[in-house]
N, C-alpha and C positions, 0 to 999 in steps of 0.2 A: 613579580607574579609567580603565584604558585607553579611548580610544575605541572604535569598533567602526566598521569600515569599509563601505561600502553591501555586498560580500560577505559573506557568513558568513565567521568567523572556523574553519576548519580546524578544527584541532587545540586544542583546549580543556586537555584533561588530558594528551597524547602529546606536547609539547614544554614548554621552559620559559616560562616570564612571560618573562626576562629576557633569557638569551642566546640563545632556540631551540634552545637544545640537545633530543637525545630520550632522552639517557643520566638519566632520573629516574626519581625511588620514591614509593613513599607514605611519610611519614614523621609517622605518627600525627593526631591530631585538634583543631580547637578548638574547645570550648563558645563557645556566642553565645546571646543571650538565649531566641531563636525557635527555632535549632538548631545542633546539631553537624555543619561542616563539616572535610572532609577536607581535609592540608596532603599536598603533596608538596613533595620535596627535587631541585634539581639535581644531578647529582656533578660537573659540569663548572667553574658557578660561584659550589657551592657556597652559594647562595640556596633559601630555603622560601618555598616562592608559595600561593594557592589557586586554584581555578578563576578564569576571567577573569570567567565569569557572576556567581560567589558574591562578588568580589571587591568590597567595599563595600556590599554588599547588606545590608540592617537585616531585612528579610524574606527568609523562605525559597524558594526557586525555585517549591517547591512552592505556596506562596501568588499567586506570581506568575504561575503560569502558571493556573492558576485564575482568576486576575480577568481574563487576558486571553482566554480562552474563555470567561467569561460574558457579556462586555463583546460579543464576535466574535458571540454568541448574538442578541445584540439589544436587550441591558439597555442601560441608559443609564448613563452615572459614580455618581451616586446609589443607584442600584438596586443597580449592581456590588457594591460597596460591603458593604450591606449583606446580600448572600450570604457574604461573606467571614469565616473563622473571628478572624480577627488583625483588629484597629480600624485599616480604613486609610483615609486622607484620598480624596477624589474628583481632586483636585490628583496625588499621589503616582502615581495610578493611570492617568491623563491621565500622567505623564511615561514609565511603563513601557510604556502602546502607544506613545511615539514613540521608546522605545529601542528597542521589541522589531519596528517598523514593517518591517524589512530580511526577518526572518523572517517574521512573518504577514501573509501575503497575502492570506489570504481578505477581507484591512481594503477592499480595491478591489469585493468583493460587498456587502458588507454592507448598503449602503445603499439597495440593487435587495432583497436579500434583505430586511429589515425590512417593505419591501412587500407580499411574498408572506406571508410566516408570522409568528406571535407568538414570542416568546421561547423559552416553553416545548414550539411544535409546531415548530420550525427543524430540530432534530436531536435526535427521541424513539429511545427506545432501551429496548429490554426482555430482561431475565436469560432465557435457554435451558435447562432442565438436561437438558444430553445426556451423561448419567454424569458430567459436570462441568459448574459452569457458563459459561456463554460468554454476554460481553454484547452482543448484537444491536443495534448501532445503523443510522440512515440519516441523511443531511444531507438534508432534500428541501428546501429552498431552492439550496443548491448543484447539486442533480441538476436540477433546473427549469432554472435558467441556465445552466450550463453545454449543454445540450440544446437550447436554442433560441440561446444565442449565436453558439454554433458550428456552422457549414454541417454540417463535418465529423461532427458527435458524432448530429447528428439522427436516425441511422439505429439510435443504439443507445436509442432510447424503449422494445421490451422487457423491456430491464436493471428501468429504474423498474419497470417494471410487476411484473416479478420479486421486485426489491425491496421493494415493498408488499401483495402476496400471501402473503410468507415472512412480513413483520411482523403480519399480521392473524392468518394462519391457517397454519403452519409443520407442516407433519406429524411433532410431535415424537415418534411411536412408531418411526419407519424411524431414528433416532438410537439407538434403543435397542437394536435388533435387530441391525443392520449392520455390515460391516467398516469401516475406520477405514482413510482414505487414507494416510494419514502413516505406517502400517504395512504398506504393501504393498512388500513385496519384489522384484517382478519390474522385471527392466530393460528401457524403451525405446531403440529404436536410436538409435545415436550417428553412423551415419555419417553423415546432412547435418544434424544441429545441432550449432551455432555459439554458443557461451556466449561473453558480451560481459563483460567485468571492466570497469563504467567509475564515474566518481564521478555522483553525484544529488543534488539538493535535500533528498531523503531521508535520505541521511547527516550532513547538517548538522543537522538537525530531530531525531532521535533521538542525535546528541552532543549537543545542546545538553539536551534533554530527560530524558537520561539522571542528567545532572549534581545535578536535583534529586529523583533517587530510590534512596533508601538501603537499601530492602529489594530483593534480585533479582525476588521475587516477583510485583513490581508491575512490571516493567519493560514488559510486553506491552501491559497497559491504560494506565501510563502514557504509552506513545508511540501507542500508538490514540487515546484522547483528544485529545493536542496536533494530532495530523495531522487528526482530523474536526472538531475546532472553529476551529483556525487556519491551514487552509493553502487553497490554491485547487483544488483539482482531487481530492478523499480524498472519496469518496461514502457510504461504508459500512466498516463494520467488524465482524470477527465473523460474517462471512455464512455460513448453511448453510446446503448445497449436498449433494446425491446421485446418484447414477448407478444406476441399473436393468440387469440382466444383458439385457434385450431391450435398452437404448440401447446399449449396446457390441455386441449383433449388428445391430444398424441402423448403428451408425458403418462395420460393416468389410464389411458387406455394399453399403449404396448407397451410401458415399461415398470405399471404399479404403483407409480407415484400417487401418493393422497397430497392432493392439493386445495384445501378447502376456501378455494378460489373461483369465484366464477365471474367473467368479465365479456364486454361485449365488444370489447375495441381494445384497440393496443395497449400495451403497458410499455412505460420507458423509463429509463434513470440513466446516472453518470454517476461511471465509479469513479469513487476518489485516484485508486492506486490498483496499479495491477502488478504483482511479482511473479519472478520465475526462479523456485529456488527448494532443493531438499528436493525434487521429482515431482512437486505441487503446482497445481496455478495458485496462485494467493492474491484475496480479495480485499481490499482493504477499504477501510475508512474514516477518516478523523474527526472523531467527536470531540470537544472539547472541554468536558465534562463525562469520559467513557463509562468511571463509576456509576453514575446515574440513568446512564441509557443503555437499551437493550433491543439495537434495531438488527432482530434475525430474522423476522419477514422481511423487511429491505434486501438486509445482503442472500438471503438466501432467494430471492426473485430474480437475485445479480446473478447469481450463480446460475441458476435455471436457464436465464434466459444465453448467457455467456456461454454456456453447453449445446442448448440448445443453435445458436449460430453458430458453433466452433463444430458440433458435431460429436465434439472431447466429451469423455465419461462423465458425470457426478462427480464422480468416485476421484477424479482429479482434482478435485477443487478446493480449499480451505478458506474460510471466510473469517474478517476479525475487525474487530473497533477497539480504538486506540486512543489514548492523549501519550501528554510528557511524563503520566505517571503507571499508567495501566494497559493491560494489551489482554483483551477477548478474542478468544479463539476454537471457533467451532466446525464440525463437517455438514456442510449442506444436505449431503444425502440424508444422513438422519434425519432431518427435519420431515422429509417425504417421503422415503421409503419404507413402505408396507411388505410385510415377512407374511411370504404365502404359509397358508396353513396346510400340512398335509392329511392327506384321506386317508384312512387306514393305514396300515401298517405296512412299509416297504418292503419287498419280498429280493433278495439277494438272484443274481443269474446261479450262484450256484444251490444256492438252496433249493432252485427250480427244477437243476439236475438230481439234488438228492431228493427231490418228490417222485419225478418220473421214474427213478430205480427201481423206490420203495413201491410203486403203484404198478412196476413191471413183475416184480418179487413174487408180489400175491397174486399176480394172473398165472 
């Protein structure tokens, strides 16, 4: 197997093994004992590779990345172990955290975290059924350090608080009754938001994640999962969140928000991802196709409404959609915030004094 460079590795399945070419297909499948992986073909030269991750792999990604979020959890090699559906060595599994060491980061908490929480209170997570279900997780070892590590982050100690009020006691009836962000039609203004097309940590993490999941179905929880149990800064997943027709007339009345929204009963969604990182809250969401979509009334209702019950500024927040290949990235406040216009012309305190001189001069 190729190496793997202290970078992630790009392009997994969009170029070739061999020559980098991007001119390739799928070109059917092989049985392996544990599972059926996918081959693609180059046309360039002519070479069938498989994924770089799957390549040599005796077990399935899907095994793998399992033991390394249990392992990230708190377990020990032994204990991992035996979580595990497939019989695998403590050896084995000790050499896939020091492949997989480039990507999981969270490996630099872990040992602050083990301190704070058991295994199984590090990152609890409980089913929602809001007409579907959605899994409600938190990392509260993560949210803990991160919040006292960082100068920056300190100020967002509401978040947790929010965070562990949803999980205790989540008002699942406003789910049931409510309109559904993700289907709101009306468009926020564009003229001062600035959509950012740039690459992230996050695309590497969901290419590589993706690699070991063969049903679409799973693709959502599958890259939730990897991001809360193995990355550094992924707090929650699955968060509901709502908005009251009185918060959106407080937003536009005391704080000038243009919300060209008017509703008559709650608004609710679930965010995909919530980070805490750079001094930001970050909004996240996984599109699977992000090139194509442009859900910024979504995420910016998230934002609204995540402010709104947190208390926390706007002005904290960054919102973004995402695949394996692309990462948007925008400020909510823009979308809403209206620049008062001023009245005549401002007159300076001392300019005020040099009026009164000149008007004492001539008396």
């Amino acid at each position: 197997m190729r190496k793997l460079p202290n970078k992630i590795v790009r392009k997994l399945t969009d170029s070739c093994l061999y020559c980098q070419g991007e001119n390739i297909t799928k070109r059917g499948t092989r049985k392996k004992k544990l599972e059926t992986i996918q081959l693609y073909w180059c046309k360039d030269c002519k070479k069938t590779f498989t994924p770089i991750f799957k390549k040599g792999k005796h077990y399935p990604l899907e095994t793998i990345f399992r033991g390394l979020s249990l392992y990230n959890l708190g377990y020990s090699l032994e204990e991992t172990v035996k979580h595990l559906k497939e019989p695998v060595k403590p050896s084995t599994l000790a050499r896939w955290l020091v492949e997989f060491k480039a990507i999981c980061k969270y490996e630099r908490l872990r040992p602050f975290a083990k301190k704070l929480y058991l295994p199984e209170e590090t990152a609890p997570g409980i089913s929602l059924y809001h007409r579907q279900v959605y899994k409600f997780r938190i990392h509260r070892a993560k949210l803990a350090l991160l919040l006292e590590e960082d100068i920056k982050h300190r100020r967002f100690w509401p978040l947790r608080e929010l965070l562990e009020s949803l999980f205790q006691e989540c008002p699942h009836h406003l789910f049931k009754q409510g309109l559904r962000a993700s289907e709101i039609k009306t468009k926020f203004s564009r003229e001062k938001l600035i959509v950012r097309n740039k690459t992230n940590f996050a695309n590497d993490l969901a290419r590589l994640v993706l690699e070991g999941v063969s049903d679409n179905k799973k693709r959502h929880q599958a890259i939730q999962d990897f991001f809360i149990y193995n990355d550094s800064v992924t707090v929650a997943a699955e968060v509901p969140i709502y908005l009251l027709p009185e918060d959106i007339e407080h937003m536009e009345s005391q704080l000038d928000f243009e919300i060209p929204l008017t509703i008559d009963k709650v608004l609710t969604g679930h965010i995909d991802l919530i980070q805490l990182r750079n001094g930001s809250v970050h909004i996240l969401d996984y599109k699977p196709d992000a090139k194509k979509e442009e859900p910024i009334e979504q995420l910016t209702l998230y934002a609204l409404a995540l402010s709104r019950l947190t208390g926390l500024r706007l002005y904290d927040f960054k919102c973004a959609w995402f695949d394996e290949h692309d990462y948007f990235e925008f400020f909510p406040l823009h979308a809403v915030y209206k620049m008062r216009k001023r009245k005549g012309r401002r007159i300076s305190k001392n300019q005020i004094s040099i009026d009164a001189l000149l008007s004492l001069s001539k008396n």
